[in-house]
N, CA and C atoms of all chains as a GROMACS GRO file, in nm:
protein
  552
    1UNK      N    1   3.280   0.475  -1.364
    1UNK     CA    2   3.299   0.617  -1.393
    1UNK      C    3   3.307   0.695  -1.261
    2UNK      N    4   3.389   0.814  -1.268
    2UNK     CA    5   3.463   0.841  -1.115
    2UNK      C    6   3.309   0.981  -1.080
    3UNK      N    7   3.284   0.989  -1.014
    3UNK     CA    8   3.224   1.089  -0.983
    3UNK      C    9   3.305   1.250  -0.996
    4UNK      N   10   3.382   1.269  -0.985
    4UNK     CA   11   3.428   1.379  -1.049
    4UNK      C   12   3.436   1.370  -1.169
    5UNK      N   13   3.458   1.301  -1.241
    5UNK     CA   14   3.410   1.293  -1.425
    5UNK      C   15   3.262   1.348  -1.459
    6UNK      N   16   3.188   1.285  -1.389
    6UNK     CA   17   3.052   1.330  -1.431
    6UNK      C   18   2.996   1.477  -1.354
    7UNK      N   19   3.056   1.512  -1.294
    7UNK     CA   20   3.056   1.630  -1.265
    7UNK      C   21   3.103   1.778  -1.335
    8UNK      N   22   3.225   1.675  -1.370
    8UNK     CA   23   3.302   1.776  -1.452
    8UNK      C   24   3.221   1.764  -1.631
    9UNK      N   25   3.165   1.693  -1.706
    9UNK     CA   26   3.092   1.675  -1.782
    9UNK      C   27   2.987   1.763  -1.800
   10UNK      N   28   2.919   1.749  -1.670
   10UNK     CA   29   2.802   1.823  -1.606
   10UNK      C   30   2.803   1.994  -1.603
   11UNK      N   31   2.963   2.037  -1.570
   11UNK     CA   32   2.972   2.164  -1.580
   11UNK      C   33   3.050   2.226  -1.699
   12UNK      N   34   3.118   2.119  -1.754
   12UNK     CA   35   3.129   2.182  -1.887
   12UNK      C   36   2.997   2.246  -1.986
   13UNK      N   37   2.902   2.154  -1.995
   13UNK     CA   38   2.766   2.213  -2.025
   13UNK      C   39   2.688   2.297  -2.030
   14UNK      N   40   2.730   2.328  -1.866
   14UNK     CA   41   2.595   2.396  -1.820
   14UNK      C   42   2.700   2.469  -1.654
   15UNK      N   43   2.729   2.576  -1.730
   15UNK     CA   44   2.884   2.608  -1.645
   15UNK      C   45   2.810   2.704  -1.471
   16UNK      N   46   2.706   2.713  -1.490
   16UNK     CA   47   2.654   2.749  -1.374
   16UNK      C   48   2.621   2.667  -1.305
   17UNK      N   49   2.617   2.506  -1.285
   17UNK     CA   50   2.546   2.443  -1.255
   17UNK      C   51   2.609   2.417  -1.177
   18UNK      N   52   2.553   2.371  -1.013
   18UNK     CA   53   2.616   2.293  -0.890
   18UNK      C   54   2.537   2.189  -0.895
   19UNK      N   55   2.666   2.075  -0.858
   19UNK     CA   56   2.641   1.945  -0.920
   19UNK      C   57   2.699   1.882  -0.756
   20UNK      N   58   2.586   1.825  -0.712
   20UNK     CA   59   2.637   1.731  -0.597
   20UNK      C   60   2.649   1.591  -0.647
   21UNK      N   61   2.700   1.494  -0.586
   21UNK     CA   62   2.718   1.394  -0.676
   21UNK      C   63   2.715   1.248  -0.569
   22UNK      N   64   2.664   1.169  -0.516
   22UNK     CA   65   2.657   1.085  -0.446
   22UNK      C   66   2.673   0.892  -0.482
   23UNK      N   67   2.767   0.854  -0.440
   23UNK     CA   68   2.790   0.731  -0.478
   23UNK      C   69   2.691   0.641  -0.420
   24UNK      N   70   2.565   0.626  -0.484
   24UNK     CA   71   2.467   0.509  -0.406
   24UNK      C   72   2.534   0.382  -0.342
   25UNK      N   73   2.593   0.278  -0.388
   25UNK     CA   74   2.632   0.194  -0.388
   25UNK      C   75   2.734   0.160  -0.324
   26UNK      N   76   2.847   0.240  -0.364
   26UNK     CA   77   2.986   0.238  -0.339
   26UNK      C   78   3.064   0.165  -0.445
   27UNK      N   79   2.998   0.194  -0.579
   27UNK     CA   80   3.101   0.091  -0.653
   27UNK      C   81   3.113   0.149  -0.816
   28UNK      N   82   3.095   0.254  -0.780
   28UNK     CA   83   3.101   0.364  -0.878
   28UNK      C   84   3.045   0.335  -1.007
   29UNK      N   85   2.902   0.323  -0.994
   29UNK     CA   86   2.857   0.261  -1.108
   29UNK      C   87   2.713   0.292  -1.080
   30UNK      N   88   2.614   0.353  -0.955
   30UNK     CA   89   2.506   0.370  -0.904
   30UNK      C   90   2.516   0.504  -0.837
   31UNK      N   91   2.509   0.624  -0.917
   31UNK     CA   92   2.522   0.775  -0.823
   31UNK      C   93   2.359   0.828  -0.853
   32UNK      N   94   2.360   0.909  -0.778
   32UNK     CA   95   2.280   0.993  -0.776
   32UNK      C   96   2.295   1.159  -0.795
   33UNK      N   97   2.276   1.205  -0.859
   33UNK     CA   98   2.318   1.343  -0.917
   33UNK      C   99   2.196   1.442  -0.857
   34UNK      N  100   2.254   1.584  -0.812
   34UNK     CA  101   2.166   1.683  -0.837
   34UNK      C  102   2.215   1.769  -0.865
   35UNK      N  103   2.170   1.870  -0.977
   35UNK     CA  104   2.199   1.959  -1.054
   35UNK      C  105   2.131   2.106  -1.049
   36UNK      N  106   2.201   2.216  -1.001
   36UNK     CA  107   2.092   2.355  -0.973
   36UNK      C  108   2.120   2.408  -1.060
   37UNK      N  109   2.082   2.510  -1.149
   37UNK     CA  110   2.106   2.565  -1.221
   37UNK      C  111   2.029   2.681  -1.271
   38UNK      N  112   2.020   2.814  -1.278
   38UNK     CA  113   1.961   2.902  -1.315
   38UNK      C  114   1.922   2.913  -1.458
   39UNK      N  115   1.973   2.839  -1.551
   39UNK     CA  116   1.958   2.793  -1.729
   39UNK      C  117   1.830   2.707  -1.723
   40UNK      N  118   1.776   2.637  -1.614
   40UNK     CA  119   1.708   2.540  -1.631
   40UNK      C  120   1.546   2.643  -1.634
   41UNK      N  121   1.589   2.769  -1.573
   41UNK     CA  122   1.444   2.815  -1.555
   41UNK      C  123   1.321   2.816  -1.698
   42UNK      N  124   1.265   2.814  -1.638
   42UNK     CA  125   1.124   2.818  -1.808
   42UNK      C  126   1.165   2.679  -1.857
   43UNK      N  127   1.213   2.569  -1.809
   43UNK     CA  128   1.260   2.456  -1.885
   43UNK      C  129   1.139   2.362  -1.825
   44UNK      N  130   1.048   2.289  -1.888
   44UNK     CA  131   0.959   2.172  -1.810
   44UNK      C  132   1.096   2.064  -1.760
   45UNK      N  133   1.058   1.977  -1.638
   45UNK     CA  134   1.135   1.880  -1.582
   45UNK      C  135   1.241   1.777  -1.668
   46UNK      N  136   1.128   1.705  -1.827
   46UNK     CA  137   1.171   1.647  -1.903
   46UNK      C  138   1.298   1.716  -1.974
   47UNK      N  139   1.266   1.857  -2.018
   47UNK     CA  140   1.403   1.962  -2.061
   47UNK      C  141   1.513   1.951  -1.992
   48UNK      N  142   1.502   1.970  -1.845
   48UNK     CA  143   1.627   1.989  -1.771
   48UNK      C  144   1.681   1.864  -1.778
   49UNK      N  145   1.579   1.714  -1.728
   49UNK     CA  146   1.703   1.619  -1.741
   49UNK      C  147   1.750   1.578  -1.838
   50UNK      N  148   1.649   1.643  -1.950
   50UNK     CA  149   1.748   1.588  -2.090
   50UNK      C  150   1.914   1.671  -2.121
   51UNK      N  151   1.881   1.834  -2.042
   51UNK     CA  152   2.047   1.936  -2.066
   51UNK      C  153   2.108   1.820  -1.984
   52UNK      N  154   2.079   1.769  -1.907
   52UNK     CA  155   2.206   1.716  -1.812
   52UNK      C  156   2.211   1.593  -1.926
   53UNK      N  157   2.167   1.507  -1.923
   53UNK     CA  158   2.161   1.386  -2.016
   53UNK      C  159   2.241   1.446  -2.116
   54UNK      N  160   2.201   1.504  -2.182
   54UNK     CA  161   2.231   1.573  -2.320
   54UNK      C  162   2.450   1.604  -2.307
   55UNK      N  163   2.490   1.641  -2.152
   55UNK     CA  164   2.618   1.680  -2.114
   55UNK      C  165   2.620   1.559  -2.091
   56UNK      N  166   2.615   1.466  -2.093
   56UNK     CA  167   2.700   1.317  -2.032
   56UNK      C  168   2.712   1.220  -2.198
   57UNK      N  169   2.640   1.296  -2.300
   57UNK     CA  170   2.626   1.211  -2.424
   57UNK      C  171   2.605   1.036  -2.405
   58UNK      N  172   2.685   0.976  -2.475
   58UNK     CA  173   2.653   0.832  -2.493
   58UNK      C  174   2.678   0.747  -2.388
   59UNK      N  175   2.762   0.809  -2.278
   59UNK     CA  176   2.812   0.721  -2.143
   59UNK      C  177   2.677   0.690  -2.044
   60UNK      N  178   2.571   0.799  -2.109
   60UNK     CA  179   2.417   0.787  -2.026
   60UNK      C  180   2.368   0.623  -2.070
   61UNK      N  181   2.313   0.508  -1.966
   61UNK     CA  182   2.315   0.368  -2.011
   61UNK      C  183   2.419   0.279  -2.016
   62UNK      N  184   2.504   0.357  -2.082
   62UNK     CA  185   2.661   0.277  -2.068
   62UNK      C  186   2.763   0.304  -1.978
   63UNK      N  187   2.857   0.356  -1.975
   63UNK     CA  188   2.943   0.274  -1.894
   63UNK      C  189   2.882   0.362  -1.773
   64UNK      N  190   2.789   0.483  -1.736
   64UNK     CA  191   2.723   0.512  -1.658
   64UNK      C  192   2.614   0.452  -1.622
   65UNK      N  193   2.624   0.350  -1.584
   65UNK     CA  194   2.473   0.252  -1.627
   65UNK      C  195   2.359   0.307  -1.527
   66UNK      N  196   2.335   0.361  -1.430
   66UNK     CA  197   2.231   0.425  -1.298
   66UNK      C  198   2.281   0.563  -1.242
   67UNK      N  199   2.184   0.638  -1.299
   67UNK     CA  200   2.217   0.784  -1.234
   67UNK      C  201   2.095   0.821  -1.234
   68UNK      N  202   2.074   0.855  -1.074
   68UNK     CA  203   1.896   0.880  -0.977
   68UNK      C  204   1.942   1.032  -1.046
   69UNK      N  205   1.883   1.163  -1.091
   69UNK     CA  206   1.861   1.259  -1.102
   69UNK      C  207   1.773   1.367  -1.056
   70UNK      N  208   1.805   1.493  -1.021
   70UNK     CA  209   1.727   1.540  -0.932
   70UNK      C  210   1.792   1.706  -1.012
   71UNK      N  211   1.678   1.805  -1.088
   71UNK     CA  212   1.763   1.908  -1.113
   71UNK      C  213   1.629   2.036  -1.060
   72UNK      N  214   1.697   2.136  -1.042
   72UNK     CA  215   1.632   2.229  -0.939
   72UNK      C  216   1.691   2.409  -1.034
   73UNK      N  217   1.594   2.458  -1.024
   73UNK     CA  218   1.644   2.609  -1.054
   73UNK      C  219   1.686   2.684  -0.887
   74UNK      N  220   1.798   2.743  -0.869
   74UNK     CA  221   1.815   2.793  -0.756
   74UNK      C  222   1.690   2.876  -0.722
   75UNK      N  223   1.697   2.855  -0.596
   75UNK     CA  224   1.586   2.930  -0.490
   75UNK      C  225   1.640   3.082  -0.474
   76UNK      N  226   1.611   3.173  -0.398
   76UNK     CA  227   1.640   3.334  -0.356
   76UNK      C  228   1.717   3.284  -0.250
   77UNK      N  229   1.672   3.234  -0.137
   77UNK     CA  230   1.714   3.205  -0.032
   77UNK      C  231   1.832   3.142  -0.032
   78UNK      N  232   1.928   3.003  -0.104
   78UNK     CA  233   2.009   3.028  -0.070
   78UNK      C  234   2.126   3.046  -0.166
   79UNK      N  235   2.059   3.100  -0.269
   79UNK     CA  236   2.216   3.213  -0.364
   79UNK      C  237   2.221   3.323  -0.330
   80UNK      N  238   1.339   0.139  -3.854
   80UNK     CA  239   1.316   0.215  -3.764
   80UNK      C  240   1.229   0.325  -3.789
   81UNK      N  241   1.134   0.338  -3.883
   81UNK     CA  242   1.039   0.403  -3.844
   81UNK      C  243   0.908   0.340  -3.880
   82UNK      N  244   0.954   0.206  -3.844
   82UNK     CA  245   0.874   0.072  -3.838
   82UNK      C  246   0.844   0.124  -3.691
   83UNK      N  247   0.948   0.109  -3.615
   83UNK     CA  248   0.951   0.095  -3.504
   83UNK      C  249   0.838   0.208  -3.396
   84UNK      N  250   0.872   0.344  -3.496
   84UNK     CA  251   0.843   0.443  -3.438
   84UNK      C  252   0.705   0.463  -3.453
   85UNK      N  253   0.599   0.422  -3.578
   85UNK     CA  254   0.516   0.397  -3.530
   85UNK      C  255   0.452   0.269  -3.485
   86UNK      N  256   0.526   0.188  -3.467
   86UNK     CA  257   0.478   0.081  -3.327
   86UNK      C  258   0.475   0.168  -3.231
   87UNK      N  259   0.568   0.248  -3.173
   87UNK     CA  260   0.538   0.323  -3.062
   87UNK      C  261   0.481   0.415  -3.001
   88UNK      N  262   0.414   0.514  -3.185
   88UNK     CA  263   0.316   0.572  -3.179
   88UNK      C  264   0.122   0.504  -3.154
   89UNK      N  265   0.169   0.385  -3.220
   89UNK     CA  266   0.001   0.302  -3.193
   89UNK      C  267   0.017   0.248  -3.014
   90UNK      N  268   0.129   0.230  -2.969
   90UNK     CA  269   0.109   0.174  -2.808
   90UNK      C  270   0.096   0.316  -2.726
   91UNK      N  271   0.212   0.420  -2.736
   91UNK     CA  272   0.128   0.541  -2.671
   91UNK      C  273  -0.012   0.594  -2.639
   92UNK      N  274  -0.060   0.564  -2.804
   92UNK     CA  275  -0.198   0.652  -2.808
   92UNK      C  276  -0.317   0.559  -2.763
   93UNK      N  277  -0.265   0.423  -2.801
   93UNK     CA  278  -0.363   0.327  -2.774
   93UNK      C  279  -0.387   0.253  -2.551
   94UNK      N  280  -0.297   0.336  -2.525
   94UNK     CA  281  -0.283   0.345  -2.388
   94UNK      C  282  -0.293   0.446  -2.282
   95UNK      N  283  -0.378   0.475  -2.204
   95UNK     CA  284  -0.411   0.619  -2.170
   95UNK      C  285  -0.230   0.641  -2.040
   96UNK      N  286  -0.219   0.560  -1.992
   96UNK     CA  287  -0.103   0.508  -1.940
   96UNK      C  288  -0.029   0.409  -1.945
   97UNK      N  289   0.131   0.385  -2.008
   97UNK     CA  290   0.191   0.324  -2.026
   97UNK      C  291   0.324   0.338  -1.984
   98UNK      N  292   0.446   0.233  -1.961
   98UNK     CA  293   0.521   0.245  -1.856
   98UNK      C  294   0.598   0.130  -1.982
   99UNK      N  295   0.695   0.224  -2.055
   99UNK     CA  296   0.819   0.133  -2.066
   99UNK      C  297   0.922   0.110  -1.974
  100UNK      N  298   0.933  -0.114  -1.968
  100UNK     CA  299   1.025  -0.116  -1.820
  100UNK      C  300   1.132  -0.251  -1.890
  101UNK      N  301   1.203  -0.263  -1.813
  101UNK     CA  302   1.289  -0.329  -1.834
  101UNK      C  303   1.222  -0.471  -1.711
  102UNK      N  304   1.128  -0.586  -1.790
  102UNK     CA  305   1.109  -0.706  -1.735
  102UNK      C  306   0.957  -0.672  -1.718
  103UNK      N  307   0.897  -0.719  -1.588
  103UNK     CA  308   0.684  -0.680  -1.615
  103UNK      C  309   0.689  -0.626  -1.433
  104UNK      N  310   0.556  -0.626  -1.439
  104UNK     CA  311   0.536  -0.562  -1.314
  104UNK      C  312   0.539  -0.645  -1.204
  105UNK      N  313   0.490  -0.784  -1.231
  105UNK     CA  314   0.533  -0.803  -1.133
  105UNK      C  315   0.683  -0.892  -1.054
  106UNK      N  316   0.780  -0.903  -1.215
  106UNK     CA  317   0.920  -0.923  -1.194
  106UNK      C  318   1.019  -0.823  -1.218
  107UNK      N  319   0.996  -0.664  -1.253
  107UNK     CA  320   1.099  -0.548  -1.308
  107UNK      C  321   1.239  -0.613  -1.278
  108UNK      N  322   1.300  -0.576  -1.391
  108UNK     CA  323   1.434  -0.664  -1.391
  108UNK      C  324   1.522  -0.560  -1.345
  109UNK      N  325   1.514  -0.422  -1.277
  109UNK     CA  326   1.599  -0.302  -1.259
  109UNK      C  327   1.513  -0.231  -1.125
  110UNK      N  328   1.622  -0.154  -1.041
  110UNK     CA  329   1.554  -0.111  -0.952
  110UNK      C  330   1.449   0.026  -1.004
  111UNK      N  331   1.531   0.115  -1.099
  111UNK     CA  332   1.406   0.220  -1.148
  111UNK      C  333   1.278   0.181  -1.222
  112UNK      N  334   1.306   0.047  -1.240
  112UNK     CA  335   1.170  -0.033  -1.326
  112UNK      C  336   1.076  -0.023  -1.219
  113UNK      N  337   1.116  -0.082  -1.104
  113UNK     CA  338   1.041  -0.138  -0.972
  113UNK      C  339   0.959  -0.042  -0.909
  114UNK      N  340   1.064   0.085  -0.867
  114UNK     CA  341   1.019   0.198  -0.819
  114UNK      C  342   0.898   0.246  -0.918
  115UNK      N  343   0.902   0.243  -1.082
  115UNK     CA  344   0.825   0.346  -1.153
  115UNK      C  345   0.672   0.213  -1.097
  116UNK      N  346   0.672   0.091  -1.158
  116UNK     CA  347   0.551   0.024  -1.094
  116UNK      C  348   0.502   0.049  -0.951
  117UNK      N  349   0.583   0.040  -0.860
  117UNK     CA  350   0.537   0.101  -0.722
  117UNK      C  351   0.440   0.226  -0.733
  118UNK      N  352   0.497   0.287  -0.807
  118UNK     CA  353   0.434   0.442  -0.827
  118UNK      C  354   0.300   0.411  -0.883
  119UNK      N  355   0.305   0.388  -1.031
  119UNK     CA  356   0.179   0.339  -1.069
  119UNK      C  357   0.099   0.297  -1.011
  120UNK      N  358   0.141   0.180  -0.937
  120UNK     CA  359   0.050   0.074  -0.818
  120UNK      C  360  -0.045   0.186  -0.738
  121UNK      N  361   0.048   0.255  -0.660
  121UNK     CA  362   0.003   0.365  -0.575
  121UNK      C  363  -0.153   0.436  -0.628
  122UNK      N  364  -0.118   0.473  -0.755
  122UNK     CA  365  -0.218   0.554  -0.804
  122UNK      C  366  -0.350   0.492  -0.811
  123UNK      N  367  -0.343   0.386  -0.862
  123UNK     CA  368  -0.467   0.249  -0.837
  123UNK      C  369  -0.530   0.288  -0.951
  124UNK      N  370  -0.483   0.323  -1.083
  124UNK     CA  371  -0.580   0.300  -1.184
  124UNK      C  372  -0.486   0.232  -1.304
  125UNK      N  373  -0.523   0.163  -1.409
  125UNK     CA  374  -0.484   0.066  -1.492
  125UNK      C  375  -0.379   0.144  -1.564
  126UNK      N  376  -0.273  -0.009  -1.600
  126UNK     CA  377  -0.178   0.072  -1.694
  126UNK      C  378  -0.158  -0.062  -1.767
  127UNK      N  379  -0.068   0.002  -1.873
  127UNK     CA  380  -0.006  -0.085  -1.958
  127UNK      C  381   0.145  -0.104  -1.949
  128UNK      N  382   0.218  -0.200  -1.969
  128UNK     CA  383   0.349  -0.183  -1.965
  128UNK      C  384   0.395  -0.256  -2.086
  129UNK      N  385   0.540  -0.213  -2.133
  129UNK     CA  386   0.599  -0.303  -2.256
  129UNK      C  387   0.717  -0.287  -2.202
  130UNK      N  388   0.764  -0.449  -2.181
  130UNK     CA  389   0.907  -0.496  -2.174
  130UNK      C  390   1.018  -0.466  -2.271
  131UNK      N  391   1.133  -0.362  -2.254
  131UNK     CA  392   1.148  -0.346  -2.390
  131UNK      C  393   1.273  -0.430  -2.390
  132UNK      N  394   1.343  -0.588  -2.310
  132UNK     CA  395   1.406  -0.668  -2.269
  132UNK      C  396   1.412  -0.742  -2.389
  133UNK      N  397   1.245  -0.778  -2.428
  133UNK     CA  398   1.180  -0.857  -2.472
  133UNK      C  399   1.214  -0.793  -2.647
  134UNK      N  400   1.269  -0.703  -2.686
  134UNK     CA  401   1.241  -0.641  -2.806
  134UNK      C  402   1.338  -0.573  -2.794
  135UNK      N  403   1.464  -0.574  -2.920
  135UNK     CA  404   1.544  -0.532  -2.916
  135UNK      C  405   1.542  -0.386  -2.984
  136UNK      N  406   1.439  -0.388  -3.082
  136UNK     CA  407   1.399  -0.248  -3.154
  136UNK      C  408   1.356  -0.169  -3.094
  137UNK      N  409   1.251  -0.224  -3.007
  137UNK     CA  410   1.168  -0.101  -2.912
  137UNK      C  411   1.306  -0.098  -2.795
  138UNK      N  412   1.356  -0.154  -2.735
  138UNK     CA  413   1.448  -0.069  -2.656
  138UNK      C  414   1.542  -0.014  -2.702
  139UNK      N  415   1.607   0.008  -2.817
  139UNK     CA  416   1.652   0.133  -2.844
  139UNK      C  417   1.607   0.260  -2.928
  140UNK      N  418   1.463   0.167  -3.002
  140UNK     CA  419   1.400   0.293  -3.063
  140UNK      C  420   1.302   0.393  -2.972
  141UNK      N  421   1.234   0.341  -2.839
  141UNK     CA  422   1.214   0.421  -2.722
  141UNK      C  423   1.301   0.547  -2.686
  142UNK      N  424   1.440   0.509  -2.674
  142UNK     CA  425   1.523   0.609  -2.640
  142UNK      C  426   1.513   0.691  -2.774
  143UNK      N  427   1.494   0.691  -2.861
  143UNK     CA  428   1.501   0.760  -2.931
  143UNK      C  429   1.420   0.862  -2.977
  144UNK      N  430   1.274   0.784  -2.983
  144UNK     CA  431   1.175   0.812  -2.965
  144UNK      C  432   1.121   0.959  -2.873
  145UNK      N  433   1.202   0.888  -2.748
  145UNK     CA  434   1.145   1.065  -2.647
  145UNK      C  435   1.230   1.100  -2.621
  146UNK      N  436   1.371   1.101  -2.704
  146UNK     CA  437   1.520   1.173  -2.694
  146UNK      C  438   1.526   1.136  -2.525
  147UNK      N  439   1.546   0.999  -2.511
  147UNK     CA  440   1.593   1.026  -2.334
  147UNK      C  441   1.603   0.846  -2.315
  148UNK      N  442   1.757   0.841  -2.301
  148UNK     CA  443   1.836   0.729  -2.277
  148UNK      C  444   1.839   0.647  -2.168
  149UNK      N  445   1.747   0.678  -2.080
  149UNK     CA  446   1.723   0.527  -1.978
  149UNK      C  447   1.554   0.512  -2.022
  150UNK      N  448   1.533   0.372  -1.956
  150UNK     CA  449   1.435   0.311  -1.924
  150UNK      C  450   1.407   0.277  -1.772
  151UNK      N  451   1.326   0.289  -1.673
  151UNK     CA  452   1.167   0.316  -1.725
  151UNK      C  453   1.151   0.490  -1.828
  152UNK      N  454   1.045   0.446  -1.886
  152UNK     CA  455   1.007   0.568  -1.926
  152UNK      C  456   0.805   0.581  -1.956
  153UNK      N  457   0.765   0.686  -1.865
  153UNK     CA  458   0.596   0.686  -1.872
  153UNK      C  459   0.542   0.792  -1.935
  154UNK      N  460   0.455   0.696  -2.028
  154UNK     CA  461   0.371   0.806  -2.129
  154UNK      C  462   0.200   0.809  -2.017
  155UNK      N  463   0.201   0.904  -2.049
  155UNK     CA  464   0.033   0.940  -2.034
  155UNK      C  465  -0.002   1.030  -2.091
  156UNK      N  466  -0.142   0.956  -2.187
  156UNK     CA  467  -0.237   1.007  -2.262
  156UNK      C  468  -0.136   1.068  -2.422
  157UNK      N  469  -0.061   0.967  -2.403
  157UNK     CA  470   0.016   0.977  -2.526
  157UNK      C  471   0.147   1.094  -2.562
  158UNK      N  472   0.167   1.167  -2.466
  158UNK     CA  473   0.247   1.238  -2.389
  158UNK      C  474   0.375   1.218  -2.312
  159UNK      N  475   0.536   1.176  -2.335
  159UNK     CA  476   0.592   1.144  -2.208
  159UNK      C  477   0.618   1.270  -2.122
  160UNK      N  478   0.582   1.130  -2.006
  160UNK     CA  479   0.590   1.207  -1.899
  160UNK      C  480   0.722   1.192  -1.822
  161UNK      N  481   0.823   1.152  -1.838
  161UNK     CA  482   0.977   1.125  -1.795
  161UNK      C  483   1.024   0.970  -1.727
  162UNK      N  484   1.150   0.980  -1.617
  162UNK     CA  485   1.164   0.833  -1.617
  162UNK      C  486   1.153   0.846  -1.435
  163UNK      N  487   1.173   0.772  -1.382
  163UNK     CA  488   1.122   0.724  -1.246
  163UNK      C  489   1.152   0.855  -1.160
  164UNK      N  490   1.272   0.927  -1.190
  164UNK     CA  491   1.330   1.007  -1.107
  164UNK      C  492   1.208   1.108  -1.066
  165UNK      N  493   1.146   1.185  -1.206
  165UNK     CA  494   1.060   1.274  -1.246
  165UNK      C  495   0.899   1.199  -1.217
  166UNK      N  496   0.868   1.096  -1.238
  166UNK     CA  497   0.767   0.985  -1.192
  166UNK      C  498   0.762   1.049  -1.025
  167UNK      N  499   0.864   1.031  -0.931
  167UNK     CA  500   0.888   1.020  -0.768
  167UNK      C  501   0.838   1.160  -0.762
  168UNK      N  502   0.911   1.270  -0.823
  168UNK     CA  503   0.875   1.359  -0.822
  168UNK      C  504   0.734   1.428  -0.845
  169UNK      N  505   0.706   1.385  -0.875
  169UNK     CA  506   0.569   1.420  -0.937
  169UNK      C  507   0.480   1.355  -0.857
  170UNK      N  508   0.505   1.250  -0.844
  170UNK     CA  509   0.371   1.147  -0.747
  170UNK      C  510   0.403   1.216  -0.611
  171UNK      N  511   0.500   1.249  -0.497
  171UNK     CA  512   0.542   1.342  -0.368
  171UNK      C  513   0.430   1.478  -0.455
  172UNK      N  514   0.482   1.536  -0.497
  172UNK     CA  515   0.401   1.689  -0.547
  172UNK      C  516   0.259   1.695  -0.564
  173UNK      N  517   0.208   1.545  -0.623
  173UNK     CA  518   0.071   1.555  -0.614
  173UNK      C  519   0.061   1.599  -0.794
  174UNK      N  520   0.124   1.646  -0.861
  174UNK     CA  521   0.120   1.644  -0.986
  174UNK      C  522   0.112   1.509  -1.047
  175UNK      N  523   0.078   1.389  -1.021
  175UNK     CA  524   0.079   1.250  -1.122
  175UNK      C  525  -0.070   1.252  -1.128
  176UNK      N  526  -0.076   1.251  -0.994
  176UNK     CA  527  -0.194   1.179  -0.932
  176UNK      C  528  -0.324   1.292  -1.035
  177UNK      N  529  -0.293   1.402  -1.066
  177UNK     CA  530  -0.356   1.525  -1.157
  177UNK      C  531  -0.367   1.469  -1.299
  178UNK      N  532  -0.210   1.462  -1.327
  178UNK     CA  533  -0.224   1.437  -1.441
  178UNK      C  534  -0.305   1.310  -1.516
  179UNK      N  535  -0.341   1.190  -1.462
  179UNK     CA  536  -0.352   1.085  -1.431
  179UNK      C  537  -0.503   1.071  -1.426
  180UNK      N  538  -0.578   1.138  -1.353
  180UNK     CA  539  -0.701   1.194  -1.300
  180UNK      C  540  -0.708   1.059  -1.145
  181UNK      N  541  -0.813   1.086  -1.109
  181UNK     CA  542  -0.892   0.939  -1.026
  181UNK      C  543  -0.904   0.856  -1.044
  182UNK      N  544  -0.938   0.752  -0.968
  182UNK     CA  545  -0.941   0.612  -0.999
  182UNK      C  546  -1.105   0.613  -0.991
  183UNK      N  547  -1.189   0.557  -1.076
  183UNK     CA  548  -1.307   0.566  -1.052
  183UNK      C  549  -1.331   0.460  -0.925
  184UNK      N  550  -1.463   0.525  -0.893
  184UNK     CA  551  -1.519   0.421  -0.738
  184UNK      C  552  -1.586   0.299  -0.758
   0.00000   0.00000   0.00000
């Protein structure tokens, strides 16, 4: 799965969200995602990675098999 | 399957910490398996783990279970608490090690 797919997944969702996207591996099958988003605020940790989970539907396990996750409510400082 | 679900309600509650992984602790068959035991290890107080490799019901009725599609996944005190990513996070913050309490002396 191409890393711009899951990005673009990612912001269909959750259309504020900046989505960095990092190929662990190099073999497009091991990324690491981080996701900012101002929607996530008042959300406990488990909430937010489930919105992102929740935007990738059934490809989460499958043909996305490893995605490290990391999601953050923007800071003041740098928006 | 809701055979399943409370099987997974009697191993939650019956475990003050538990760590669904893909293989045991000391072979995790996945690198987020490995990392979430590392973590645990760290903390130095007892856990439980269930292979859900080993069981084809509990690994997909888990995901279902805490609406959240990978494995590892850690309950404490019958509670999940998320999967390795959120585990890392939390153990750096000093929030596990809280939630978790001490290791007695």
């Amino acid at each position: 799965m191409a890393a711009q797919d899951i990005e673009a997944l990612i912001r269909a969702a959750i259309p504020d969200a900046a989505v960095e996207i990092r190929d662990l591996a190099g073999d497009g099958d091991h990324y690491a995602a981080r996701v900012v988003s101002a929607s996530f605020a008042g959300m406990s940790r488990v909430r937010q990675h489930q919105a992102v989970y929740a935007a990738l539907g059934a490809r989460m396990g499958g043909e996305l098999h490893a995605l490290q996750l990391e999601t953050a409510i923007p800071s003041g400082d740098h928006q | 399957m809701t055979d399943t679900r409370q099987r997974i309600d009697a191993l939650v509650t019956s475990n003050d910490i538990l760590l669904f992984m893909k293989g045991t602790p000391l072979f995790p068959q996945c690198g987020f398996s490995s990392r979430a035991i590392a973590i645990l290890d760290h903390l130095g107080l007892p856990f439980g783990t269930v292979d859900v490799l080993q069981d084809q019901d509990l690994r997909q009725g888990i995901k279902e279970y805490s609406d959240w599609p990978t494995v590892p996944q850690l309950y404490v005190h019958g509670e999940f608490v998320g999967g390795s990513d959120i585990m890392m996070e939390m153990f750096e913050s000093g929030e596990l090690k809280q939630l978790v309490g001490e290791p007695s002396a």
